[in-house]
N, C-alpha and C positions, 0 to 999 in steps of 0.2 A: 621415206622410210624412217627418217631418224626422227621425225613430227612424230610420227605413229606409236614407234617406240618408248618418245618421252609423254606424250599426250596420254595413253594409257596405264602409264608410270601413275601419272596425275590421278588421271578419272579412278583409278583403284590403288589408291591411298595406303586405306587401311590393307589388302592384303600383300600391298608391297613394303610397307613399314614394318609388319610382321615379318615376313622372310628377310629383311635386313637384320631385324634383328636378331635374329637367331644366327644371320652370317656374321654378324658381330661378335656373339656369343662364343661362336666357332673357332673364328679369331682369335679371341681371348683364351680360350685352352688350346688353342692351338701355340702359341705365343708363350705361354709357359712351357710345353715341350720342346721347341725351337730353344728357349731358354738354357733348361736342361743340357741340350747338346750342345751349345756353342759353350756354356759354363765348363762344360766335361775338360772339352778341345783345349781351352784357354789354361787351366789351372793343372790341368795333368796330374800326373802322381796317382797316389791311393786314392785322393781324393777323386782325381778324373775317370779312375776306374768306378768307385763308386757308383756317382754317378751314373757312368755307362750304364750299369747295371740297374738302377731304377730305371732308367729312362726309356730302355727297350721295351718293360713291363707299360708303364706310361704312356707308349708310342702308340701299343696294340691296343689299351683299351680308350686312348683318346680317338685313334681311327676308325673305331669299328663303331665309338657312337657319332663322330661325325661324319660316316657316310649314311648310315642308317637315317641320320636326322636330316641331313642337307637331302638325300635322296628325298623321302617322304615329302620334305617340306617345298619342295620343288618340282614336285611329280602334284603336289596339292593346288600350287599357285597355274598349273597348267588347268585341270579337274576346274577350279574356280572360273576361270577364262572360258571356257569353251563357248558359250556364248558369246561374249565377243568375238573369237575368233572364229565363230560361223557366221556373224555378220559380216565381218572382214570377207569372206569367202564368196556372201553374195553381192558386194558389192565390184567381186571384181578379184581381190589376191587370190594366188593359185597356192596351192598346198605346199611349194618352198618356200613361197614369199613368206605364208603364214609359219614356217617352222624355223626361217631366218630370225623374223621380230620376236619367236618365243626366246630364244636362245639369246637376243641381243639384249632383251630382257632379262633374262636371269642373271647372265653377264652383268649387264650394269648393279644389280641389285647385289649380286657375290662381292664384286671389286669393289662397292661402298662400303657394305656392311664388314666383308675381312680388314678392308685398309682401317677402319674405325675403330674394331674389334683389335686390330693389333696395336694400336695406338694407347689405346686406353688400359691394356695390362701392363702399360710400364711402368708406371706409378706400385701398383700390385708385386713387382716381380720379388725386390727387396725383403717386403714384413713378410711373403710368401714363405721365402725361403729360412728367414729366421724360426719361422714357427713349424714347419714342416721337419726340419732339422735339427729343432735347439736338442734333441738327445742323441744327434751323431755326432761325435768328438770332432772328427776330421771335416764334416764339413759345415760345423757351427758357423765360424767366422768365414764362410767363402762370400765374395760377393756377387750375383747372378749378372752374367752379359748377356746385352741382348740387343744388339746392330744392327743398321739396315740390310745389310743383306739377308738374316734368321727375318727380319719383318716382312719383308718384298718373298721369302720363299712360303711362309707362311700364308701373305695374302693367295698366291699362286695355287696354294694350295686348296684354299678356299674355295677361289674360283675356280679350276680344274672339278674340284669337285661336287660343286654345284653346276657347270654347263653337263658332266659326263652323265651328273642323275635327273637333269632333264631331258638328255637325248627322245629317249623311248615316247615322254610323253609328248613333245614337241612334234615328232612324227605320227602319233595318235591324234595329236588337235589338227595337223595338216590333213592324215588321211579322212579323219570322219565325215561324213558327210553331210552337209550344211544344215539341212531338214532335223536329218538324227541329232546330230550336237541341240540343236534350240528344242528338240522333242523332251531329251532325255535328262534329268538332272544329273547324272554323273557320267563318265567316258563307257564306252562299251567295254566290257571286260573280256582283253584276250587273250587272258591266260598267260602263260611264263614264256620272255623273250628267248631267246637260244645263248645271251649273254648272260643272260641270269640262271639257266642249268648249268651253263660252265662255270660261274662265281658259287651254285650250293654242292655241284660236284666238286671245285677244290677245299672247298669249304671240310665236306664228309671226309674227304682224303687225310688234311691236316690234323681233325680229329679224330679219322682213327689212328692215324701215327702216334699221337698224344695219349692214347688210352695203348695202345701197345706196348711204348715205352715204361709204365709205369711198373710190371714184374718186376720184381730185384732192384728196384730204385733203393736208394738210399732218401731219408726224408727231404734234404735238403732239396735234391734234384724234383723228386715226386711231388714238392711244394711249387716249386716252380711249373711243370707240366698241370698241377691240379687247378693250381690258378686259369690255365687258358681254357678249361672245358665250357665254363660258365659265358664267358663273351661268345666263345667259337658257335658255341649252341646256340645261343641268342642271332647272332649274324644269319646263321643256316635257316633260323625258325623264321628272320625276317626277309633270307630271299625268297624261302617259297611261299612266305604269306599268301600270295596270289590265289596258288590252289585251294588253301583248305581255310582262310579267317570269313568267308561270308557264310560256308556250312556251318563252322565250328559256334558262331554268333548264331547263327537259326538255331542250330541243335542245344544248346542250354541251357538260351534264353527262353524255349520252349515250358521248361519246368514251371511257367507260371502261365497258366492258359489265360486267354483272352477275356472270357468271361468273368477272369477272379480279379484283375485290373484292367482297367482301362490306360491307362496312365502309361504302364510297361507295356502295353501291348503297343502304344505308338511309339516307346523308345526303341522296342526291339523292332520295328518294322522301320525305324530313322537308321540305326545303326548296321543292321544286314543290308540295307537297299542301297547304301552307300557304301558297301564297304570298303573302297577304295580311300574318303575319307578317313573311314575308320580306322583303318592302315595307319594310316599318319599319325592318328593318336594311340594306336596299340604299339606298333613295335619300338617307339623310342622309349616306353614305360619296361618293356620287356629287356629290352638292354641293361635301364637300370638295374630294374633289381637282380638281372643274373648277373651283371658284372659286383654286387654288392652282396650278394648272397654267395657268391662261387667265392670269392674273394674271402669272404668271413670263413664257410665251409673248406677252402683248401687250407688256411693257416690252420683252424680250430683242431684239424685233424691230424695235421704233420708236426704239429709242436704242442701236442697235450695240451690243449686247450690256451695255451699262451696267450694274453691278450695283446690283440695288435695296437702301437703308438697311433694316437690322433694324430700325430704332423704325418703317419705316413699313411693313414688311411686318406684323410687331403689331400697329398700330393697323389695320390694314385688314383682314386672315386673322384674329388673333389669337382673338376673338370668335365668329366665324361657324365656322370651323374649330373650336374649341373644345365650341362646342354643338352641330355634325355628330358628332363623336368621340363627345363623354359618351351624347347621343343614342341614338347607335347602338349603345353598349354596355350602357347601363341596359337599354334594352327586351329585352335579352336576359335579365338579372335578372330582370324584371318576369313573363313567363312561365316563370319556375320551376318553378309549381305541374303545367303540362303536362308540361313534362319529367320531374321524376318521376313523372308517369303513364305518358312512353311508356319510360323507364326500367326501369318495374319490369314494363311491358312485353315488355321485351325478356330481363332476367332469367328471366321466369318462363316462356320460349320457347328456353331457353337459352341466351343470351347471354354472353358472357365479358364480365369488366371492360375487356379490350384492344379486343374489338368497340367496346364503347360508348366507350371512349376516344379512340377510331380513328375513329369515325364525327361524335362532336363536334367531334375537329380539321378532320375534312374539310367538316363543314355549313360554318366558318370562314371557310377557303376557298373555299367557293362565295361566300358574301355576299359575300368581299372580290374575288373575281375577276370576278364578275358585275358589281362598280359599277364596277373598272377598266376592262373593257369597254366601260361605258357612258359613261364621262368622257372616255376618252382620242378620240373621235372630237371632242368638242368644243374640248378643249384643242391637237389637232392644226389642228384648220380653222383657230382664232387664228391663230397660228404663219402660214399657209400665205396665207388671207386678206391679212394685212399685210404678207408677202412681193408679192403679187399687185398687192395697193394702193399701196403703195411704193415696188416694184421694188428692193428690199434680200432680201440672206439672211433667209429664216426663223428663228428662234427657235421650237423647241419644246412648253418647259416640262415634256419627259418630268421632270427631275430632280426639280422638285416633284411631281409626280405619283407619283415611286418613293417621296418622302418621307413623304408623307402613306398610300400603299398600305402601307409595312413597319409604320408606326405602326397603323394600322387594323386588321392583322392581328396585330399581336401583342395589340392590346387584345381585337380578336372573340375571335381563340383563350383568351387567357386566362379571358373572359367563359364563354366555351360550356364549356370543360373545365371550369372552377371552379363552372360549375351543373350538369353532369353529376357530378361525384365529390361535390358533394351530394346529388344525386339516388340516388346510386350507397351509401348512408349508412341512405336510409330503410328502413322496414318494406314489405316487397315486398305483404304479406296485406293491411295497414293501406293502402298507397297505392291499390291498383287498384282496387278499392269507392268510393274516393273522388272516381274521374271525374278529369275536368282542372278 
């Protein structure tokens, strides 16, 4: 078993050094929040209350994009496999054996990538917190702790949260059946697990307690609850993804009929036919920008347009947005190996290089267009909410919203194009034998 385990480690490389690295990444914002609270613990006082009080705001929105993303990214690297783990099947593993190795799998690849990830922010922790801070009195000069134990819970946490969001597909690559997995390019789609109605039903509960709460607030408190609608909403849009992101992807990519490009017409039949993929690169882009647009939209609104300090828009986005971004563009790396399958696909169907150029920049677009979509209903209600609550001017947050959209898209595009004109490199005879 443990051959099998590390030997597939090997033979898929590339998509197992991408999902490290995003467990590293993970690490690394995870490691500044552990930071946070052992800092609070340690120096107490006004200062430790401080603290407290950032770090709970920090907590929700570093968790809410590191399950979204370890989820996706881990639900992806299974999605990738399933070919191998239907040959596995007929040569013999039974549908545990196969959901044991997926999990010892992910395992190993969590507890790398976290312990690496947690290592490597200690260097960081220090000029973090000077910079984050130099305009709070009280905790200018603190210095940040951060011990093995905040590192070993950190890693834990890592892991924990990469085996729990490969469960489901682990048991999908076990049940499928050997024939369908090698027929089909992505897992069969079935719909929302009964863990995940219970995760968007407490999800809907939390926010409507949070929009309840906000009559007769006072600004300070209604800044606080305004702040969570954006993440809350983003988390709920990303567990039912399931049901509505492969209609949602038909239905508005449709605006451009077949006839009028060739080009979009194979990006929107790559991107619906996969949507499971697609997943992976929609809902960590959707996190960012509603946790950066909610964010912008609940202060802009509750303190007259105030503008918020750099060190704490960093300390609070910096992290979460960081691992939404890398995210969303490794897992595009990570499936390499199908793209040069439908690559030389298209070649050997006639295809020109500007097709397939043309059609990677617009799959791009669609990811990125498709989570603006989905974000900016969230980041708009902030805004409109707290006007409401209030009785003040709304505030927004389009602008963070366009900030974080131009960034996402110029990282998708460069992602998609720079694995297409490698893909566009291999042997057309050698590739398509090869399967995805």
């Amino acid at each position: 078993m443990l051959r099998l385990v590390f030997g597939d480690l090997l033979d898929n490389l590339r998509i197992w050094l991408g999902a490290a690295l995003i467990a590293a990444v993970a690490g690394v914002v995870g490691a500044v929040v552990a930071s946070d609270i052992q800092t609070a613990v340690t120096v107490g006082g006004n200062a430790g209350l401080a603290l407290y009080g950032i770090s709970g705001t920090v907590i929700l929105f570093t968790a809410i994009s590191t399950v979204v993303v370890l989820g996706a990214v881990t639900n992806l690297v299974v999605t990738l496999h399933q070919r191998s783990y239907a040959l596995w099947q007929l040569v013999g593993l039974g549908p545990g054996e196969v959901r044991a190795v997926v999990q010892a799998q992910i395992a190993v690849m969590a507890l790398l990538g976290g312990a690496i990830g947690s290592v490597v922010a200690i260097p960081t922790l220090q000029p973090l917190f000077a910079f984050c801070f130099a305009d709070v009195p009280e905790l200018r000069d603190v210095t940040p702790q951060y011990g093995p134990a905040a590192a070993a819970a950190v890693v834990a946490y890592v892991l924990l949260t990469a085996v729990t969001g490969s469960m489901r597909g682990a048991r999908r690559a076990g049940r499928t059946p050997a024939i369908q997995a090698l027929r089909e390019p992505d897992l069969p789609n079935r719909g929302m697990s009964r863990a995940r109605w219970i995760c968007a039903g407490a999800l809907l509960l939390t926010l409507s307690s949070v929009v309840f709460s906000l009559p007769g607030s006072v600004p300070d408190k209604a800044g606080t609850a305004l702040m969570l609608i954006g993440p809350l909403t983003a988390a709920l849009l990303t567990a039912l993804s399931p049901v509505f992101i492969a209609p949602l992807l038909r239905a508005w990519t449709a605006v451009v009929p077949p006839s009028a490009s060739s080009w979009w017409h194979l990006a929107r039949q790559a991107t619906a036919h996969r949507a499971g993929q697609s997943a992976a690169v929609i809902n960590p882009l959707v996190v960012a920008m509603a946790l950066a647009g909610g964010l912008y939209a609940s202060h802009g609104t509750t303190s007259a347009g105030e503008a918020l300090s750099t060190g704490g828009v960093v300390l609070l986005l910096g992290g979460p947005l960081l691992l939404s971004l890398i995210g969303a563009t490794v897992t595009l790396f990570m499936a390499g190996r199908q793209r040069n399958h439908e690559v030389a696909l298209l070649i050997a169907s006639g295809g020109t290089t500007a097709t397939i150029l043309s059609s990677a920049a617009a799959e791009a677009l669609i990811y990125v267009t498709t989570a603006t979509m989905l974000a900016l209903p969230p980041v708009l209600t902030t805004g409109l909410l707290g006007a409401w609550a209030l009785d003040v001017p709304p505030s927004l947050g389009l602008g963070a919203v366009a900030t974080v959209m131009v960034t996402a898209l110029t990282l998708i595009v460069s992602a998609v194009v720079l694995s297409a004109l490698l893909a566009l490199r291999k042997n057309v005879v050698r590739t398509l034998p090869a399967g995805t």
